[in-house]
C-alpha positions in Angstrom: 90.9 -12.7 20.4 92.8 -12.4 16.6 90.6 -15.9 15.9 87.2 -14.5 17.0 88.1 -11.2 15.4 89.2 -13.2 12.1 86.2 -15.0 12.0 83.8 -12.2 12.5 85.7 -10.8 9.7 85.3 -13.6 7.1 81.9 -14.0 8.3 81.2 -10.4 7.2 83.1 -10.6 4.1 82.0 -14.6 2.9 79.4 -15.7 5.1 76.9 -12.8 4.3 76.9 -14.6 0.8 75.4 -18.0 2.4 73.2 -16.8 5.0 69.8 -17.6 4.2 66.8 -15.2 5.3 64.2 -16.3 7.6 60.6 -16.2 7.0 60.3 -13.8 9.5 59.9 -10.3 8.9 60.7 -7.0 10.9 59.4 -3.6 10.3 61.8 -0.7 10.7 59.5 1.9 12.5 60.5 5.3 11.5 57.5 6.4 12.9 57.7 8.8 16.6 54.9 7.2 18.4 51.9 5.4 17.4 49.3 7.6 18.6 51.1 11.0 17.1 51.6 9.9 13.7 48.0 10.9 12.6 48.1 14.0 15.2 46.5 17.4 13.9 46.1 19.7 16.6 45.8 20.2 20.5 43.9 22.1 22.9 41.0 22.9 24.3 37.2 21.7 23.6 33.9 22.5 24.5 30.4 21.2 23.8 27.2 22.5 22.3 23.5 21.1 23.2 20.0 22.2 23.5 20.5 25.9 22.7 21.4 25.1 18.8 19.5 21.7 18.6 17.5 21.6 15.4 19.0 24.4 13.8 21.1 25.0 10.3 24.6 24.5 10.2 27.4 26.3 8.8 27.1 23.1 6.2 23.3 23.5 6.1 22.7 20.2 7.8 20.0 20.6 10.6 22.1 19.8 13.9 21.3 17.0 16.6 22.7 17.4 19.3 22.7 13.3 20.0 24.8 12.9 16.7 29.1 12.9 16.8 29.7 16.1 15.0 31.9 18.9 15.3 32.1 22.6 14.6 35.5 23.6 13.7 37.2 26.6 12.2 38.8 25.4 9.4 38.9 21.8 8.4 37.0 21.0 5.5 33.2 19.9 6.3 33.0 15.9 6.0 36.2 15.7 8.2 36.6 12.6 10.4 38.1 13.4 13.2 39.3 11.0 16.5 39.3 13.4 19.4 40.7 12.2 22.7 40.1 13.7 26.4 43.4 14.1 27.5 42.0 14.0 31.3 40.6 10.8 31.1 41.8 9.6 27.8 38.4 8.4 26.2 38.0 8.9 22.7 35.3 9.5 19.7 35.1 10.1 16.8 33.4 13.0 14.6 32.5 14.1 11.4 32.9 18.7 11.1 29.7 20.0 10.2 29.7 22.9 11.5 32.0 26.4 12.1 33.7 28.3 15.3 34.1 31.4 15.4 37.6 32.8 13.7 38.1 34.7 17.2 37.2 31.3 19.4 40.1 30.0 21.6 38.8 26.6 21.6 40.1 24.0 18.9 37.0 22.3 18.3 33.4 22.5 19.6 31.5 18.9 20.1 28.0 17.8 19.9 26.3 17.0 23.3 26.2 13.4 22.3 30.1 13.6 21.6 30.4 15.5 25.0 28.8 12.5 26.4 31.4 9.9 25.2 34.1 12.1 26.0 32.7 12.1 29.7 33.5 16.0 29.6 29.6 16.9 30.2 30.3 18.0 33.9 33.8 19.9 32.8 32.6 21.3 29.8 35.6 22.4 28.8 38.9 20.0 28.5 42.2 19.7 27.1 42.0 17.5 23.8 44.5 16.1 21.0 42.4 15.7 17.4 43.6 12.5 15.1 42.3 12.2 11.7 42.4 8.7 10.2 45.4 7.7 8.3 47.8 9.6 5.9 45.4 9.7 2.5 43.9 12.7 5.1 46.5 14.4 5.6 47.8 14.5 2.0 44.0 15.6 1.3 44.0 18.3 4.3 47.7 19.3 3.0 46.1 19.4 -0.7 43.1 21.9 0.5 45.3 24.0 2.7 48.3 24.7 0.5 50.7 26.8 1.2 47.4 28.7 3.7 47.8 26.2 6.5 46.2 27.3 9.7 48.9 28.3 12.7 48.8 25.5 15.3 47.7 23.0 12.7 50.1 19.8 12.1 50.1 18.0 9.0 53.2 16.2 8.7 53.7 13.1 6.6 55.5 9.8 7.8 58.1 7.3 6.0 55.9 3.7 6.1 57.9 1.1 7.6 60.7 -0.6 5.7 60.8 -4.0 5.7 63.8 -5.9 6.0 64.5 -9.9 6.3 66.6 -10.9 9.4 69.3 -12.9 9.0 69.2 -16.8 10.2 71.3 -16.5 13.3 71.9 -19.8 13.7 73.8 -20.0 10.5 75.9 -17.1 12.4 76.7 -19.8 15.4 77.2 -22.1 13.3 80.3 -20.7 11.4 81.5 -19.5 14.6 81.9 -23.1 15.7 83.6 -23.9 12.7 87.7 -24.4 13.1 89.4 -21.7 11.7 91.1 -24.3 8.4 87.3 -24.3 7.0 87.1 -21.0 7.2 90.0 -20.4 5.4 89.6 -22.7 3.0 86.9 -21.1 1.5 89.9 -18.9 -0.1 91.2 -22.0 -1.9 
């Protein structure tokens, strides 16, 4: 046991010196889970069709209801937006054009064409998580919102990976198998 513990121990202390890196490279992920990282906001959707089809927007853009847009209370218009069914777990994605009311207890209201892709037409109203694209949004949505961030809202920034180089283990074996006289040798 004192000879495997001595070698571990000069191993640490000399070998780290002569280890070469492998080509391979692993990526620390600091992140929670995948799917969360770009998470906004949760809760409930509906859908609007033929009632406003071919009106004015809150944006001014004349509204088809075939297109994938979104009215939304907040979030700046031009928004892209990945929103997922949490019933059935099919996804789309939307670009806010258009406003809810402040009062509304929905999180986002989608086009009848978005409805459709959502397969939510026969619910009409489901649970849903909204995505945005990567971190420049956030940083921008965190920009626009200042220190006035909407309650319920998420915008939380995450570390990137850090990369690190593993070391070769077979240099590791290696020195284990090495009698204990070239080890400490390397004193000398």
């Amino acid at each position: 046991m004192k000879k495997i513990s001595l070698i571990i121990g000069l191993f640490l202390f000399f070998g780290l010196t002569s280890v070469q890196a492998q080509d391979e490279t692993i990526l620390l992920e600091n992140v929670h889970v995948a799917d969360s990282t770009f998470l906004i906001e949760e809760g409930v959707a509906s859908y609007y069709g033929t009632r406003f089809h071919l009106r004015k927007t809150a944006n001014g853009e004349v509204y088809n209801m075939e297109e994938l847009t979104a009215a939304h209370k907040h979030l700046p218009f031009g928004t892209m937006l990945r929103v997922v069914n949490l019933k059935n777990e099919k996804e789309v994605w939307v670009r806010v054009n258009d406003r809810l009311p402040k009062s509304s207890k929905r999180v986002i209201d989608l086009s009848k064409g978005a409805a459709k892709e959502l397969e939510m037409i026969r619910d009409g109203v489901v649970p849903v998580r909204l995505e945005v694209p990567d971190q420049e949004t956030i940083v921008s949505l965190i920009d626009y919102y200042q220190d006035n961030k909407p309650a319920g809202m998420r915008l939380r920034l995450y570390p990137k990976p850090i990369e690190f180089l593993r070391p070769n283990i077979e240099m590791l074996e290696l020195m284990l198998n090495l009698p204990s006289e070239m080890l400490l040798s390397r004193n000398n």
